[in-house]
C-alpha positions in Angstrom: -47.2 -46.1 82.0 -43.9 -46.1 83.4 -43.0 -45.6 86.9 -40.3 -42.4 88.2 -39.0 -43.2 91.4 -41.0 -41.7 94.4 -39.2 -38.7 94.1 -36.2 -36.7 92.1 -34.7 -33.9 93.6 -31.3 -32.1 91.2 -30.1 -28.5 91.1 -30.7 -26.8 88.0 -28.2 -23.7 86.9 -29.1 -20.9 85.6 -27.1 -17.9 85.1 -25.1 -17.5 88.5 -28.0 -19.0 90.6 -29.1 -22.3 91.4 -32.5 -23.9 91.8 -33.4 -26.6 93.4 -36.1 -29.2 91.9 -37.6 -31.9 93.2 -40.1 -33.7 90.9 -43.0 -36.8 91.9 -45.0 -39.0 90.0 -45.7 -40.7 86.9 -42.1 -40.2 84.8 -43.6 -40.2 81.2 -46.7 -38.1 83.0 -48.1 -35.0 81.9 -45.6 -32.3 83.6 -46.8 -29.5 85.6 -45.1 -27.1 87.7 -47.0 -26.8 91.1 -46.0 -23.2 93.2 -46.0 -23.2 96.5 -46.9 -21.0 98.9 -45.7 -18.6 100.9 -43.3 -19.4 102.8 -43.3 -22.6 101.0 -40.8 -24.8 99.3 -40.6 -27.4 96.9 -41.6 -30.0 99.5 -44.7 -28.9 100.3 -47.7 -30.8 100.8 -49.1 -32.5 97.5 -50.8 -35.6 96.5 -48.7 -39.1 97.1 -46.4 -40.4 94.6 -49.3 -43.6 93.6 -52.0 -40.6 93.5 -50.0 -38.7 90.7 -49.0 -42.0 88.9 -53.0 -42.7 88.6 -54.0 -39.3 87.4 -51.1 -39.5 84.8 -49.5 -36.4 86.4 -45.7 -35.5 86.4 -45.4 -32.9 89.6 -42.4 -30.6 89.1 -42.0 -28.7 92.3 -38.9 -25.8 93.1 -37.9 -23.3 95.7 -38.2 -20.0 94.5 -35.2 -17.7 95.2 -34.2 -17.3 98.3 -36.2 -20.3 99.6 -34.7 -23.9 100.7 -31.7 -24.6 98.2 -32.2 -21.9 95.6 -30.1 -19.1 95.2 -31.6 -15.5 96.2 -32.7 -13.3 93.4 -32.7 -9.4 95.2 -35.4 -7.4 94.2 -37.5 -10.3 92.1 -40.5 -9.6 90.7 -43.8 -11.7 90.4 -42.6 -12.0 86.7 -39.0 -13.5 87.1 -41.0 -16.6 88.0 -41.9 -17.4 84.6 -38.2 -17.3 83.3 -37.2 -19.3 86.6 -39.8 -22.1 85.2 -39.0 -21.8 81.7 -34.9 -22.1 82.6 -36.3 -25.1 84.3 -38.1 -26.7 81.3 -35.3 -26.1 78.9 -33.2 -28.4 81.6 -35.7 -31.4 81.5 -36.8 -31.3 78.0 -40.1 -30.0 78.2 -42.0 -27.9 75.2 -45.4 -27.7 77.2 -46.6 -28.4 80.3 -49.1 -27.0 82.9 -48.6 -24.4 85.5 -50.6 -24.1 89.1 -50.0 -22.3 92.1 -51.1 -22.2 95.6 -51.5 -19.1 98.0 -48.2 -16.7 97.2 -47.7 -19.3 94.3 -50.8 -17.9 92.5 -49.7 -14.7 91.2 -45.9 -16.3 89.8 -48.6 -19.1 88.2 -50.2 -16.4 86.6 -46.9 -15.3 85.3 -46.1 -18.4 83.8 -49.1 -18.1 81.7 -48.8 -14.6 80.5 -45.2 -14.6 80.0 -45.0 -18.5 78.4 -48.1 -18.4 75.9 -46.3 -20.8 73.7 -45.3 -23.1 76.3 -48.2 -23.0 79.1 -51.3 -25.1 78.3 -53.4 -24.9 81.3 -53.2 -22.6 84.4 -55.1 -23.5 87.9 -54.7 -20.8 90.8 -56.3 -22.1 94.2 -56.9 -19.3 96.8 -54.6 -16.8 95.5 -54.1 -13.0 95.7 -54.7 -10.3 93.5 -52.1 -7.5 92.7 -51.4 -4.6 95.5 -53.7 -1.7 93.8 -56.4 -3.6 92.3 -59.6 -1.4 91.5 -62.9 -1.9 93.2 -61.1 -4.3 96.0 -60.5 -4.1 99.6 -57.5 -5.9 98.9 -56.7 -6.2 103.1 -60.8 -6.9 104.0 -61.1 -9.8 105.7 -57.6 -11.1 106.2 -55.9 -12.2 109.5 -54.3 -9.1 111.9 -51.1 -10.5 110.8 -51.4 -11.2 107.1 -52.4 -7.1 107.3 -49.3 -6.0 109.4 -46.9 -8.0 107.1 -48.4 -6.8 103.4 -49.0 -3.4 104.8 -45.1 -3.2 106.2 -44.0 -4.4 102.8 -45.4 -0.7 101.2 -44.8 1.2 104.2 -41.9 -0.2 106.7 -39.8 -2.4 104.8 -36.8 -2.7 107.4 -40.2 -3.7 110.1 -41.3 -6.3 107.5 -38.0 -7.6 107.3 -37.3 -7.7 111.4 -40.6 -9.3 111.5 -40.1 -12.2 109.5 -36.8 -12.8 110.5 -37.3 -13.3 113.8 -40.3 -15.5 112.7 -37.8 -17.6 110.4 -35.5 -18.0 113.4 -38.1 -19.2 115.9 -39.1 -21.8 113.0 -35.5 -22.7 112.3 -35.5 -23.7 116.5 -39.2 -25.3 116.4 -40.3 -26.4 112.9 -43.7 -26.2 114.6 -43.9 -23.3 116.0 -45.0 -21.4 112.8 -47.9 -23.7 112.2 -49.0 -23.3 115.5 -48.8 -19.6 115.2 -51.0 -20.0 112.0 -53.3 -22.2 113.7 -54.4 -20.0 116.4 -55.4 -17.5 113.5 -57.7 -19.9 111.0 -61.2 -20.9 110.8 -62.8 -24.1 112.1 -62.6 -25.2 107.9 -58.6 -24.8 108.0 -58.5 -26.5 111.3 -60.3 -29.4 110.2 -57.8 -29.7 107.2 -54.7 -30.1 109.2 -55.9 -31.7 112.2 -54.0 -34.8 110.3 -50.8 -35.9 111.5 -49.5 -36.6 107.5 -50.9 -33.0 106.6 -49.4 -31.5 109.8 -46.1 -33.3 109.2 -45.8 -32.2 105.3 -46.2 -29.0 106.4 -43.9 -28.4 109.1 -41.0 -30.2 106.9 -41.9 -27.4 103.9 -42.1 -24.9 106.1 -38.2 -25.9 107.8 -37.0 -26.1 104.4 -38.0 -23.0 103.2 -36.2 -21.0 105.9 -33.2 -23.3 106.1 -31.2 -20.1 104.3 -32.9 -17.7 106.5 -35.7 -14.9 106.2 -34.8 -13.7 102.4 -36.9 -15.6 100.7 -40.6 -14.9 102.7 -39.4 -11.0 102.8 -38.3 -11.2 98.7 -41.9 -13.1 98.3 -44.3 -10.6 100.6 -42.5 -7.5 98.8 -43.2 -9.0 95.1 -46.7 -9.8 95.6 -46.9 -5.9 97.1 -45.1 -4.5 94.2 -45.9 -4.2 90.6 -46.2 -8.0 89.3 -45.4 -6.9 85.9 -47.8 -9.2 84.6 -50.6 -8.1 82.4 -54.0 -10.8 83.3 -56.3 -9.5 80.3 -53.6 -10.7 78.2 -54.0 -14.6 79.3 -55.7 -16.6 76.7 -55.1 -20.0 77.4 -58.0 -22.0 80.2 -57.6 -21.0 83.5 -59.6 -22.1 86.6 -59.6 -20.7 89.9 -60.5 -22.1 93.2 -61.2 -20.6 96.5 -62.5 -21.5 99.6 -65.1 -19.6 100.6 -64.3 -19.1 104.3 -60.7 -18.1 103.8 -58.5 -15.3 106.2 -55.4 -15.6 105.3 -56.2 -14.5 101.1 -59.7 -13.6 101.3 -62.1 -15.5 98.4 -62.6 -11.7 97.2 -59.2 -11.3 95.9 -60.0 -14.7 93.6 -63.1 -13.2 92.2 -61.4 -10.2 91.4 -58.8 -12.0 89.2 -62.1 -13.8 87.6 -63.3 -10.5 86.3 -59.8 -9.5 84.6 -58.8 -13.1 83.4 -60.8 -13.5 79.6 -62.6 -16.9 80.2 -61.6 -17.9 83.8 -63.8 -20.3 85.1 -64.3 -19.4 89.1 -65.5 -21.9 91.5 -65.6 -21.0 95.0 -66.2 -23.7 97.4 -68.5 -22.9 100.0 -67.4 -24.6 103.9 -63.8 -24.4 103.2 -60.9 -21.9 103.4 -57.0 -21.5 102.6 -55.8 -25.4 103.3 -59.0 -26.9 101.3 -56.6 -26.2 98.6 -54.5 -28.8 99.6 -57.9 -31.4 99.7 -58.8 -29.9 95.7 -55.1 -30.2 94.3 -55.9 -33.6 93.1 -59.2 -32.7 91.4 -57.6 -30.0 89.8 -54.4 -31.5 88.6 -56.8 -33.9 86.5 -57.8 -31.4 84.8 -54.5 -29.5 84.3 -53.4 -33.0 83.0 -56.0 -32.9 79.9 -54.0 -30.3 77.7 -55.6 -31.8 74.5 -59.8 -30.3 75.3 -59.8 -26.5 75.4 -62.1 -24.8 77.8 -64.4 -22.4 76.6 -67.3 -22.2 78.7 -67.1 -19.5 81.6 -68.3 -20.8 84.9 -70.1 -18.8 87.6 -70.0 -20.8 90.6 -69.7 -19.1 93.3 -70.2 -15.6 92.6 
């Protein structure tokens, strides 16, 4: 198999905006499109370049509007996602590929697969969030003080929401570190144990400075989407999707994860008990090996963790 470089990064154009790609890996490697978080950019932590070349996996990675070097989209939806990815593809060539996202990235993940049947051919989602209004779930129980002030100002006090995080954005802008030290003093001894590394603690700072390089727009654009209507229908997904969650998570609760299990036709659901939020960065390269085996279809529901 040929070898990419460690890293591409271009600008791809579509309509007025820009956004900015960076892709890792193997170059003639199954491509999927990793999410990120939120805030997150297209820098964020993922598995080194010889890791990806081993597992046959070409990692395309972009800032969503608003975030790093990609031009804001006001008022975006969950759904614009999947045209953003789809713009994307068209640019490199692609007629299939595989989608997952982490965190925030889940629900736009899901909208890749709903939106691009014909194009999507394997979705993973690791400790995502389910849609504002979902039936039969606490969507707030068990999530950090601040995770709950922020999502609850995005239905209730936008013009708080938006102070909030811009004076969070500017304080990470001066001190890269200073927002993972803020998240730090919120997470359980799992999440700890996850980025007590120096390389995780590193790749996370950098994703985090690059996000907010253009300011606050992107986070408040991203917190008020996953609030809002997603205009994504789930029972409508038909290709294999798995979903991961660690069980000990605050920041998106493992409840939301089985919720989406239950709506999802044929989701397989596995979460991981003594882990939280950042075990999805340990899982990632377990899980792109399997978004990397288009050609078997999953049909067997799994239970795990319910």
């Amino acid at each position: 198999m040929a070898h990419s470089p460690r890293h591409r990064e271009h600008i791809v154009r579509t309509g007025r905006r820009d956004l900015a790609v960076e892709i890792a890996g193997a170059e003639r490697g199954w491509p999927v499109f990793l999410m990120h978080g939120t805030p997150g950019s297209r820098n964020g932590p993922r598995p080194r370049s010889i890791v990806l070349h081993r597992l046959g996996v070409r990692l395309i990675s972009y800032d969503r509007p608003g975030y790093g070097g990609s031009s804001r989209l006001p008022g975006r939806r969950v759904a614009d996602a999947a045209a953003d990815v789809a713009a994307i593809a068209d640019d490199l060539g692609l007629d299939g590929f595989s989608v997952v996202g982490r965190s925030g990235g889940g629900p736009h993940a899901l909208a890749c697969a709903a939106l691009l049947p014909e194009r999507v051919r394997r979705t993973a989602v690791l400790v995502g969030l389910a849609p504002a209004g979902a039936a039969g779930l606490d969507w707030f129980g068990g999530m950090t003080d601040a995770n709950v002030r922020d999502y609850g100002a995005a239905e209730r006090a936008v013009p708080v929401l938006a102070e909030q995080l811009r004076l969070r954005a500017e304080r990470t802008m001066d001190d890269p570190g200073s927002l993972l030290a803020l998240l730090v003093e919120q997470m359980t001894e799992a999440d700890r144990r996850v980025v007590a590394g120096v390389p995780i603690r590193r790749q996370l700072t950098d994703a985090y400075a690059e996000a907010l390089r253009q300011g606050p727009d992107g986070w408040i654009d991203d917190v008020l989407a996953l609030r809002a209507d997603w205009g994504v229908t789930l029972a409508g997904i038909r290709m294999p999707v798995r979903l991961w969650h660690g069980a000990d998570d605050n920041f998106a609760p493992a409840s939301h994860t089985r919720w989406l299990a239950e709506q999802i036709p044929g989701a397989q659901l596995h979460v991981q008990p003594r882990s939280a939020h950042f075990g999805a960065v340990e899982v990632l390269p377990e899980i792109l090996a399997w978004l990397a085996d288009p050609v078997e279809r999953a049909t067997v529901r799994s239970d795990a963790g319910r």
